[in-house]
N, C-alpha and C positions, 0 to 999 in steps of 0.2 A: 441407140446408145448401148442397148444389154450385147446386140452382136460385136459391137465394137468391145466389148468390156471382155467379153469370152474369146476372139482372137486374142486380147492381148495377154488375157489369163494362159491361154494358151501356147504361144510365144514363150511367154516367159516360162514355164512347164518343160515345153522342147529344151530349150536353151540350155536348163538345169539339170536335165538329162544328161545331154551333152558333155557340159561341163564335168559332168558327176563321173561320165563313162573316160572322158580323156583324161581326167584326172586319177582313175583306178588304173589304167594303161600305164601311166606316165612310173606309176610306181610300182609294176609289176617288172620280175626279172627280165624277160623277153626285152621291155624298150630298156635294160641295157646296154644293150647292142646296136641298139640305135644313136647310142649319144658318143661326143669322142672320148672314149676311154682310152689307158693304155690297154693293150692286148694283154691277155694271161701270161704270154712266152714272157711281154718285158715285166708284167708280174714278177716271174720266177726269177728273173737276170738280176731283179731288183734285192730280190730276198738272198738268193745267193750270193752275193755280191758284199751283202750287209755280215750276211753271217760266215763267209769266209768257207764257201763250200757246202756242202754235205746235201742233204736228202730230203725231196720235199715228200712230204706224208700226209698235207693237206692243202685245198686251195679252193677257195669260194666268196663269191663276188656277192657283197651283201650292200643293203641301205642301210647307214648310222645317219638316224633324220634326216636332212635333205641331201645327205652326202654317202657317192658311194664309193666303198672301198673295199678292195683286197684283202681276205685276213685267210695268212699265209703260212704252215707249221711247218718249221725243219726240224730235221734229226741230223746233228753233226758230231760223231764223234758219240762222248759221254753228255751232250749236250741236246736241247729241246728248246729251238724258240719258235715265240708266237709272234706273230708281224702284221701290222696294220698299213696296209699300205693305199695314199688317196690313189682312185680310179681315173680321176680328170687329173693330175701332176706328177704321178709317179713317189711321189714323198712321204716317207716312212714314218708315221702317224704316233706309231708304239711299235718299240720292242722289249719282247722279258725271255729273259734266258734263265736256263735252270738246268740242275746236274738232272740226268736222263733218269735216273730212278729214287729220285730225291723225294717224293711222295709217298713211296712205298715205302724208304725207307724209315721216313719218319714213323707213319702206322709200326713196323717193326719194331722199332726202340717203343711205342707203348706198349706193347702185346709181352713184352719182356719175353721174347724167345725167335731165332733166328732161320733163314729159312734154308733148309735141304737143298741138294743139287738140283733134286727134281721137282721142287716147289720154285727155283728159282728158273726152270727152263720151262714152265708155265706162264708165266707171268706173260701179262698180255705187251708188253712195252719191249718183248726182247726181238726188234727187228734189227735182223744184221745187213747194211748195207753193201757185203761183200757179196749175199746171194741175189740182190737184185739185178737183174741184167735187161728188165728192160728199163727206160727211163719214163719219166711222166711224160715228156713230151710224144715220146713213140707210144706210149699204151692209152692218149690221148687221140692219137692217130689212127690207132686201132679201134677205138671205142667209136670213134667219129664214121669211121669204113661201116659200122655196123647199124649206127643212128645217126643220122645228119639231123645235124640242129646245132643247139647251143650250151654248152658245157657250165652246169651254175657251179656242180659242187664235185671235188675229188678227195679220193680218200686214198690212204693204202692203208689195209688194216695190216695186223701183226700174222696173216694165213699168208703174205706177202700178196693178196690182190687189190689190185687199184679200184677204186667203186668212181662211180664218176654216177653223176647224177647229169639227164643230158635232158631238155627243153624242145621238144618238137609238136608243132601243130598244137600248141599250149596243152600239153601232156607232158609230166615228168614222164621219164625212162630211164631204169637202172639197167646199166653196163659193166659188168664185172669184168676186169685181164687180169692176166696169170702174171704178176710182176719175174718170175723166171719164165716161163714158156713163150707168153705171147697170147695166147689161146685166149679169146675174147667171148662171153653169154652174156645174152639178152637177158636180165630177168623178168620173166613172166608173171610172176606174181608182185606182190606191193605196186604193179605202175596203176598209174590214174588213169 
């Protein structure tokens, strides 16, 4: 009866393993990509679409509780929106718009004093969509030629390079592109 009692202690032990280990999988970025989501591209089709053009400057595939979804930044114009977009229906969850330096501005009107030409060509928000020439989807394609895997998170910061955070052999990898050149590095440092 005790050996009987110790497989089934046993048993049940494994099991919970099991369960314990499929259910960390299940919620990690990687099984993503395993479930039917829309693709990043109809991501982007999606967003640009809502917002009437312009510039994606962020894009990353996140879990809001058991749902996952797309949360998507453009830059259009004098404009900034943020987008929620569901991953299994394509359907646009939230969206908030706001004038492109409208943040800043405020802080200005308390500080009572106004900024210089050249406090205003610092400011980290001043990306001109006219210098970009490559797009996300080509500097995602570039990033990808350099790390094959799985793309969680993209950025373009205001130095106009694209960051893409890319999932390989369950290792993050940061990949920088030259949003003008093209010219694509590995960083070597910060990867896991």
């Amino acid at each position: 009866m005790k050996k009987l009692t110790k497989i089934i202690a046993g048993t049940v032990l494994v099991g919970g393993i099991g369960i314990g280990t499929y259910a960390y999988v299940e919620n990690t970025p990687s099984a993503f990509a395993a479930k039917n989501l829309i693709s990043e591209k109809q991501a982007k089709e999606i967003a640009l679409k809502e917002t009437k053009g312009g510039t994606i400057t962020e894009l990353e595939l996140d879990r809001d509780g058991l749902k996952n979804k797309y949360e998507v930044e453009v830059l259009n114009g004098d404009k900034e929106y943020d987008l929620d977009i569901a991953a299994e229906t394509g359907k646009i969850s939230k969206v908030e718009e706001a004038m492109k330096d409208q943040d800043e501005n405020d802080d200005d009107k308390d500080d009572n004093h106004s900024l210089n030409d050249d406090e205003r060509s610092d400011r980290d928000d001043q990306i001109d969509p006219a210098k970009i020439k490559v797009t996300a989807e080509q500097a995602q394609a570039i990033a990808l030629k350099k790390v094959s895997g799985m793309v969680k998170e993209m950025n373009l910061d205001d130095d106009y390079v694209y960051e893409f955070e890319i999932q390989k052999d369950g290792k993050d990898i940061d990949v920088h592109v030259d949003a003008v050149t093209g010219e694509a590095v590995v960083d070597t440092k910060d990867n896991d």
